[in-house]
C-alpha positions in Angstrom: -11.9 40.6 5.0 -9.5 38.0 6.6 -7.2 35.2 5.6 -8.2 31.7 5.8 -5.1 29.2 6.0 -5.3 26.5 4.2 -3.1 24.2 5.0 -2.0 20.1 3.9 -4.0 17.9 6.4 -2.5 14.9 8.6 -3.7 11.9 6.2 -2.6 9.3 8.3 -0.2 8.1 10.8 2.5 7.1 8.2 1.7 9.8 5.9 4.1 12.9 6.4 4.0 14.4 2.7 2.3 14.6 -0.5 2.7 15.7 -4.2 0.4 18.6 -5.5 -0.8 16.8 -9.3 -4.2 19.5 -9.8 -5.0 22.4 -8.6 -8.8 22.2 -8.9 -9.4 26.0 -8.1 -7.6 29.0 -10.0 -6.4 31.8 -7.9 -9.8 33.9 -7.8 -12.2 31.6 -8.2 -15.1 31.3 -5.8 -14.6 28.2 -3.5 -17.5 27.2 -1.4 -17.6 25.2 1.8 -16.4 21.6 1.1 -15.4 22.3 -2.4 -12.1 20.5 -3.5 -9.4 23.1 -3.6 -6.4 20.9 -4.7 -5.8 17.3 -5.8 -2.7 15.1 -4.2 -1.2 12.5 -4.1 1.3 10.1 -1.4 2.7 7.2 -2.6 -0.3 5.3 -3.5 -3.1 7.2 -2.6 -4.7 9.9 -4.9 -7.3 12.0 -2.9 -8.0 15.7 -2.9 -8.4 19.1 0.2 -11.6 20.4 0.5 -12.2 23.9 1.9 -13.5 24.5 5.1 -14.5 27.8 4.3 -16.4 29.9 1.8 -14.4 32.8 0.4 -12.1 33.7 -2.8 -8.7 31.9 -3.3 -6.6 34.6 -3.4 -2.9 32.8 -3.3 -1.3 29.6 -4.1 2.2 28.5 -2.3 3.1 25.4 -4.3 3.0 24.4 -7.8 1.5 21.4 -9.1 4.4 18.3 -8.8 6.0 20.2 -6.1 6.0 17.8 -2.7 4.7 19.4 0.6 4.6 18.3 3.8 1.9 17.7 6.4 0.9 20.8 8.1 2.7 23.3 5.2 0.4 26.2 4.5 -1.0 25.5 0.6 -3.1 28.5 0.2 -4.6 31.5 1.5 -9.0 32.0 0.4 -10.3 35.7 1.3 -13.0 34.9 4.3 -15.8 37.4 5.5 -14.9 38.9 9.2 -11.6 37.6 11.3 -9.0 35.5 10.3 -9.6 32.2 10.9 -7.3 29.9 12.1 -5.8 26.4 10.2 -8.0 23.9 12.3 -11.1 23.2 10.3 -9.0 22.2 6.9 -8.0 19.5 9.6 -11.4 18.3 10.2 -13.3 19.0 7.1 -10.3 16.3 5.6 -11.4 13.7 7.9 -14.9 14.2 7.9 -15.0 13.5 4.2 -12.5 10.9 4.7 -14.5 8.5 7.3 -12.8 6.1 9.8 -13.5 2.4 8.2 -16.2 0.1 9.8 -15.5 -1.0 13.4 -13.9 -4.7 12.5 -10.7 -2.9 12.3 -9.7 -0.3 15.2 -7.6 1.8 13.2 -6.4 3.9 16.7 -5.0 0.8 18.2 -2.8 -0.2 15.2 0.4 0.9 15.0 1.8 1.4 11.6 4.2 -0.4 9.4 6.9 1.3 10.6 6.0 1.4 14.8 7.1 -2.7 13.5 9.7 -2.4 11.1 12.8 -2.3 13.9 13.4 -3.6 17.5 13.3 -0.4 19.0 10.2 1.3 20.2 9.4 4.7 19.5 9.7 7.1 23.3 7.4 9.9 22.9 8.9 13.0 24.8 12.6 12.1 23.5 12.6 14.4 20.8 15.0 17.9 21.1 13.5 20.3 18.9 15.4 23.6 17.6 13.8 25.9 15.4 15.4 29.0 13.9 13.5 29.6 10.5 10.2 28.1 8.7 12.1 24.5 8.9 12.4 22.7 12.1 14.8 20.2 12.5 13.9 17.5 15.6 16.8 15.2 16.7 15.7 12.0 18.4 16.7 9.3 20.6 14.9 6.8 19.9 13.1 5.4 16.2 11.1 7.7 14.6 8.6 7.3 11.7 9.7 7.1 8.1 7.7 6.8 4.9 8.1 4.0 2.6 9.5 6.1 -0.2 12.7 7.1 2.4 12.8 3.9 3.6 13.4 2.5 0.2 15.6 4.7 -0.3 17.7 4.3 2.5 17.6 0.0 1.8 18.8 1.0 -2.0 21.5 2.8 -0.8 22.4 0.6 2.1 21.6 2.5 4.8 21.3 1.3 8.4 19.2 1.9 10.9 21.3 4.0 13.1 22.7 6.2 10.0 19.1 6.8 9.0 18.2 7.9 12.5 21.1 10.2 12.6 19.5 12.3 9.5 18.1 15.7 10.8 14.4 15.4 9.2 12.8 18.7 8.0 9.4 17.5 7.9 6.3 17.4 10.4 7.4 16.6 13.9 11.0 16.0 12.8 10.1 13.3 10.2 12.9 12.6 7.3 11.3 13.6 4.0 12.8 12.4 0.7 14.6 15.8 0.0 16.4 15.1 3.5 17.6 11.3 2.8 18.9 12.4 -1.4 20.7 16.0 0.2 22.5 13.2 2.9 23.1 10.6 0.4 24.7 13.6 -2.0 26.9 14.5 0.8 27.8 11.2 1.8 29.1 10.9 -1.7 30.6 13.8 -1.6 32.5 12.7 1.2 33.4 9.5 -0.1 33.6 9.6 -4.2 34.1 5.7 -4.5 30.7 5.6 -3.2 27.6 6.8 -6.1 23.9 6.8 -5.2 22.5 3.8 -6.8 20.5 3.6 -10.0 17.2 2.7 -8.3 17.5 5.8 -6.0 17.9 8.4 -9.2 14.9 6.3 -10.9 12.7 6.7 -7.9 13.6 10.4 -7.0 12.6 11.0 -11.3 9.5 8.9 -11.2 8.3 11.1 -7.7 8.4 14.2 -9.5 6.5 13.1 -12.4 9.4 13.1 -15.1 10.0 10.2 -17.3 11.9 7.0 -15.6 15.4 7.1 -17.3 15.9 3.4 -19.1 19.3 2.3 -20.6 17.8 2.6 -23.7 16.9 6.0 -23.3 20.9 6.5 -22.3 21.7 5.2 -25.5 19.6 7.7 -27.5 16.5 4.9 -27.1 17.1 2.3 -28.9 13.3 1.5 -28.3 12.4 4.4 -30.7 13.7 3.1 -33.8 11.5 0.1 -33.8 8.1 2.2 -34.1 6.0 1.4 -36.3 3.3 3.2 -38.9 0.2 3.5 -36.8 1.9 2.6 -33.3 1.0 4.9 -30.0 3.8 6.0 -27.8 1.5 6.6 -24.0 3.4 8.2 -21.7 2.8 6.8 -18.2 0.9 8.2 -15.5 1.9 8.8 -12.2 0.6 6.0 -10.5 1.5 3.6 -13.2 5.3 5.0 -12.9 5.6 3.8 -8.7 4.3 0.7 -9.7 6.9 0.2 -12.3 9.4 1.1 -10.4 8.0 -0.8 -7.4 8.0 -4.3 -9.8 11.4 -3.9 -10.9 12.7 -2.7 -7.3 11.1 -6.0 -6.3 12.5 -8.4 -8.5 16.1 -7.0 -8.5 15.7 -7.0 -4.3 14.1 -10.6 -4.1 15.5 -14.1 -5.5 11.7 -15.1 -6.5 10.8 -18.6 -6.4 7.3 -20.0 -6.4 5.0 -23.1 -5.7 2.1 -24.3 -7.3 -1.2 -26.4 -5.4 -4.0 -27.8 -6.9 -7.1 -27.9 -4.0 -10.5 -29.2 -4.2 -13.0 -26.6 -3.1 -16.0 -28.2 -3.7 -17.7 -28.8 -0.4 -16.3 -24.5 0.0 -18.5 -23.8 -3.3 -21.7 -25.5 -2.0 -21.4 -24.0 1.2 -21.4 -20.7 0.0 -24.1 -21.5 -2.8 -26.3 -22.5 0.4 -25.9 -19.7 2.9 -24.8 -16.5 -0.1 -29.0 -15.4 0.0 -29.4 -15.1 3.6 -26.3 -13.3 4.4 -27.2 -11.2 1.6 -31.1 -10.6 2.9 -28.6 -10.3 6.9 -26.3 -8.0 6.0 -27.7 -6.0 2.8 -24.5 -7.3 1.1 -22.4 -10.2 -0.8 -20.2 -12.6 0.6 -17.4 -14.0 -1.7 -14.6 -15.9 -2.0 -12.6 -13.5 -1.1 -13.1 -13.4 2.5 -12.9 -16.8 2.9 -9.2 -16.9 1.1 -8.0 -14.4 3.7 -9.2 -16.4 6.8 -7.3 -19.1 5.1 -3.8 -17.3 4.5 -4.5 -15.6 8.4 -4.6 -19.0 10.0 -1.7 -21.4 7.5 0.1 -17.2 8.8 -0.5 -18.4 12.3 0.5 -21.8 12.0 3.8 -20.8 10.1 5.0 -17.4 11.2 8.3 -17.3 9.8 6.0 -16.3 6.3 4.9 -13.5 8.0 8.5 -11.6 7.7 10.5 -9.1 6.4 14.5 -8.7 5.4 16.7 -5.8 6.6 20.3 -6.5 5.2 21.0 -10.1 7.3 18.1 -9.2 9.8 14.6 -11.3 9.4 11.9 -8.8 10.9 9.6 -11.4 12.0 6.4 -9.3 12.0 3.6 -9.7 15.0 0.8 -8.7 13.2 -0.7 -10.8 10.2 -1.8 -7.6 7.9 -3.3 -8.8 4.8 -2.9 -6.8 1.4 -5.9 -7.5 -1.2 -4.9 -6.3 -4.5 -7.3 -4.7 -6.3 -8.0 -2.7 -9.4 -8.4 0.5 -9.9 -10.8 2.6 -12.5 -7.9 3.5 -14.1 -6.5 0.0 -14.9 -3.9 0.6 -12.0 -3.7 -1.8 -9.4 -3.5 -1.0 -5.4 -3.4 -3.0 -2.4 -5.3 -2.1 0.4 -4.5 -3.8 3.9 -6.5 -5.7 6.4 -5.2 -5.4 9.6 -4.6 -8.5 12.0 -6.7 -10.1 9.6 -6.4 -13.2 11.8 -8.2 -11.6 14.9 -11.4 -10.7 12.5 -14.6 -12.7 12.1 -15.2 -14.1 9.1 -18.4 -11.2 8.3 -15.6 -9.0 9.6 -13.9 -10.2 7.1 -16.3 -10.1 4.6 -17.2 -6.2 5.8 -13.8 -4.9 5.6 -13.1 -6.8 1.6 -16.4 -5.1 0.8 -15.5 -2.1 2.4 -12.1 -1.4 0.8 -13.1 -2.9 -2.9 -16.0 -0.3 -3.0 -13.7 2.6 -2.0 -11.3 1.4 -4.3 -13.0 1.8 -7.2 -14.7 5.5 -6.1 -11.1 6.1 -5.4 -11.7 7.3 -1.9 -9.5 5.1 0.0 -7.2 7.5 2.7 -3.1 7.0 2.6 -3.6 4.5 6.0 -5.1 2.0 4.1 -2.5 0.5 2.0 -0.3 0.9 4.6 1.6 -1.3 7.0 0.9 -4.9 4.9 2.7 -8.2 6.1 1.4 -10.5 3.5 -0.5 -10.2 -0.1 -3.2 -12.1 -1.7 -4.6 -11.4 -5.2 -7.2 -13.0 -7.2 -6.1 -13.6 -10.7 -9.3 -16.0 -10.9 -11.4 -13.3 -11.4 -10.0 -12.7 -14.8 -10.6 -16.1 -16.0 -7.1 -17.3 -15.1 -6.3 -20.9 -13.7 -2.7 -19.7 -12.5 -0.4 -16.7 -12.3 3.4 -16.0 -10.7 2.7 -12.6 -8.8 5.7 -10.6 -7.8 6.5 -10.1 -3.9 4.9 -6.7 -3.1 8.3 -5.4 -1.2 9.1 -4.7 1.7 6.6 -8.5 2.3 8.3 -11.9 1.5 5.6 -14.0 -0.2 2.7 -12.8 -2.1 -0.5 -16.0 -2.9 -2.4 -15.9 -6.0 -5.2 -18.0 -6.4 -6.6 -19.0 -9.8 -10.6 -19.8 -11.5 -12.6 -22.3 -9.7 -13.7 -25.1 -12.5 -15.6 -27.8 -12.5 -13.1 -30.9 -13.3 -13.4 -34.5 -13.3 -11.4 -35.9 -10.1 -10.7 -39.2 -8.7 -11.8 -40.0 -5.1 -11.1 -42.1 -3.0 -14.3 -44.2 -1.1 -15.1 -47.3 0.6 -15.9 -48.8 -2.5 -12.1 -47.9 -4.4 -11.7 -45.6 -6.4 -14.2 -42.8 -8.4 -14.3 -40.2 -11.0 -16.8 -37.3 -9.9 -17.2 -34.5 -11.3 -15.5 -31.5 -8.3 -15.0 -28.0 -8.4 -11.0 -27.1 -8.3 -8.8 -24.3 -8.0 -5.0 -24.1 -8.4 -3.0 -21.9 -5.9 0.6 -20.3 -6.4 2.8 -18.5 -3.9 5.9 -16.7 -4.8 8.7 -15.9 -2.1 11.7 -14.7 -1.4 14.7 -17.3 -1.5 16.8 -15.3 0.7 14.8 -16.4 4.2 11.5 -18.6 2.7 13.1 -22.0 1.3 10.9 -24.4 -0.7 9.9 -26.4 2.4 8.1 -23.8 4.2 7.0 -22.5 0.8 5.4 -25.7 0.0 4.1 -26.6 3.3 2.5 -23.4 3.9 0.7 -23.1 0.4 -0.6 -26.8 1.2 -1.7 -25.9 4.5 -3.9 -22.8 2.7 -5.5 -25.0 0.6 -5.9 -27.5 3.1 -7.7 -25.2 5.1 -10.1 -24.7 2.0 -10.4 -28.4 1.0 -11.5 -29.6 4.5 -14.2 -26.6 5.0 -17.1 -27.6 7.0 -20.2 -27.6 4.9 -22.1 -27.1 8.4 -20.4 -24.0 9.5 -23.0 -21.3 10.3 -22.6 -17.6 9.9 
């Protein structure tokens, strides 16, 4: 008999640790080839390790909530004949995890983070001294962090250079968030005036699965003593938890303010009306609005960049490439937003493929840690619920999030030869919300204008 490592797979470029939630295998079992082991999770992403081998789990090395990090041994399975080595966890992940359609060239992408600051990552620069199972890497140059540390280290005020002088423990010398709380507890240490802030114990609590602490809950909740007969008390899931804590981080980060359009879509309705049949019978499936919203936001993105940004402390990260998030739901009920990359460089049935794409693996929850990853910009569809207009809040670290309402048939007035006309059109309102601190109401306005200009003035000829 030998030992099969298995170990937690690479799951993307930005993706350097994950949170056990299921083991789906008891130690004993039977696991055939391809069967799901264990079930994790990063910071948006559920997903779950399949074996590589066929054999009998015979030990587990981390408990469900515990965090591991990519390349950790998980588990050992009892294999017929030699040992085998840790390689084929690797690929049996990303065979079952398939690189998206071709409209978007993941490899030549770099992540969020490759844009976040002025300095480039030098491969080679890193020092590396290892002494026990943990190997700290020093570097001269950037390195990659995870959102999760990087909020951290914006909550607590953290620059650049103090967070590149934190020795990381995880893969290839990245920070984890274990690293960035045990400096942050010594920094305080060091200097009691200073406390870790509020939002950095409530995200470290809602990571490990334990409930967010409220002021009400300080004050022996408050919240309890207004139950009812017959109310239900539904503890939050995991997922619901980050995005809590996401909404409020957002809102207490970003001054919101927001701008409302009403556009005339009506030669953009009959267009679609006319052509929807033979793309269909084309390319074996829909085109809808959706698509057609983005190549709007991409191009109003191009014509005013300074949308397309991002604030570090008094810094505006003006980002190069237009990433669009789609929010979408979830068969949960929770919502996630996965990212078009430079949505701007994309066809529109590029376009169209990639929406398609990442709904559908949205809802069979098979969409892989890269693909919510590295957003500039967020669009949502509150239309689809039968709403004519919404105020979305910014999806952080972004500065504007566009929401875009029901399309209705409304009598208009228009203007002809002949004077004026009522007629009956088909309209849509739009709303944008921003951050204050670098987005002021005339590029807000002007940019949400030029969206829906963009969709008023579509040409009914345009061929596909």
């Amino acid at each position: 008999m030998g030992i099969y490592k298995l170990v937690l797979p690479r799951m993307g470029e930005s993706v350097s640790e994950a949170t056990v939630t299921k083991w789906v295998k008891a130690i004993g079992d039977w696991v055939e080839e391809d069967d799901p082991v264990v079930e994790i999770a990063t910071d948006k992403v559920d997903s779950d390790v399949p074996s590589p081998v066929t054999g009998k789990l015979s030990k587990i090395f981390f408990e469900e909530n515990q965090v591991v990090q990519v390349g950790d041994v998980i588990a050992w399975i009892e294999v017929e004949g030699e040992t085998e080595d840790e390689a084929p966890s690797q690929r049996a992940y990303e065979n079952s995890n398939p690189e998206p359609q071709p409209e978007v060239a993941q490899d030549d992408i770099p992540s969020e983070e490759e844009t976040e600051i002025t300095e480039e990552h030098i491969p080679g620069t890193e020092l590396l001294e290892q002494n026990t199972r943990e190997t700290t890497v020093l570097h001269s140059g950037s390195r990659f962090y995870s959102p999760l540390v990087k909020n951290i280290a914006q909550e607590e005020g953290l620059s650049q250079a103090e967070l590149d002088r934190i020795p990381g423990t995880g893969t290839e010398g990245r920070v984890t968030k274990q690293d960035i709380l045990d400096y942050i507890g010594k920094r305080r240490d060091d200097h009691p005036a200073d406390t870790v802030s509020a939002a950095t114990e409530r995200l470290s609590t809602t990571l490990s699965d334990e409930p967010i602490s409220t002021a009400s809950e300080e004050k022996g909740s408050d919240i309890s003593k207004n139950i009812a007969a017959g109310d239900e008390i539904v503890e939050m899931d995991r997922m619901r938890k980050l995005i809590a804590d996401h909404m409020v981080q957002s809102v207490k980060t970003s001054p919101h303010v927001a701008s409302f359009v009403e556009a005339d879509v009506t030669n953009l309705v009959n267009w679609r009306n006319k052509i929807k049949e033979d793309y269909k019978k084309r390319e074996r499936e829909n085109i809808t609005f959706t698509p057609i919203f983005i190549e709007a936001i991409s191009k109003a993105i191009r014509d005013f960049p300074m949308i397309n940004v991002s604030v570090d402390g008094h810094r505006i990260i003006k980002r190069k490439q237009i990433n669009i998030g789609m929010a979408a739901a979830l068969p949960s009920g929770n919502l996630i937003v996965p990212v078009i990359r430079n949505a701007d460089q994309l066809s529109l049935v590029g376009l169209s493929k990639t929406v398609n794409d990442l709904a559908n693996r949205s809802r069979q929850n098979q969409l892989r840690p890269d693909d919510t990853q590295g957003g500039t910009f967020t669009f949502t569809n509150i239309g689809a619920f039968g709403n004519i207009m919404g105020v979305p809040i910014i999806n952080q670290p972004q500065a504007a999030i566009l929401a875009v309402g029901t399309i209705k048939k409304k009598p208009a007035v228009l203007e002809t030869e002949n004077g004026d006309v009522i007629a009956i059109r088909h309209m849509m309102y739009l709303s944008m919300s921003y951050d204050h601190r670098v987005i002021d109401g005339a590029l807000g306005g002007t940019f949400l204008k030029r969206v829906a200009d963009y969709l008023e003035n579509w040409d009914s000829n345009r061929e596909i």
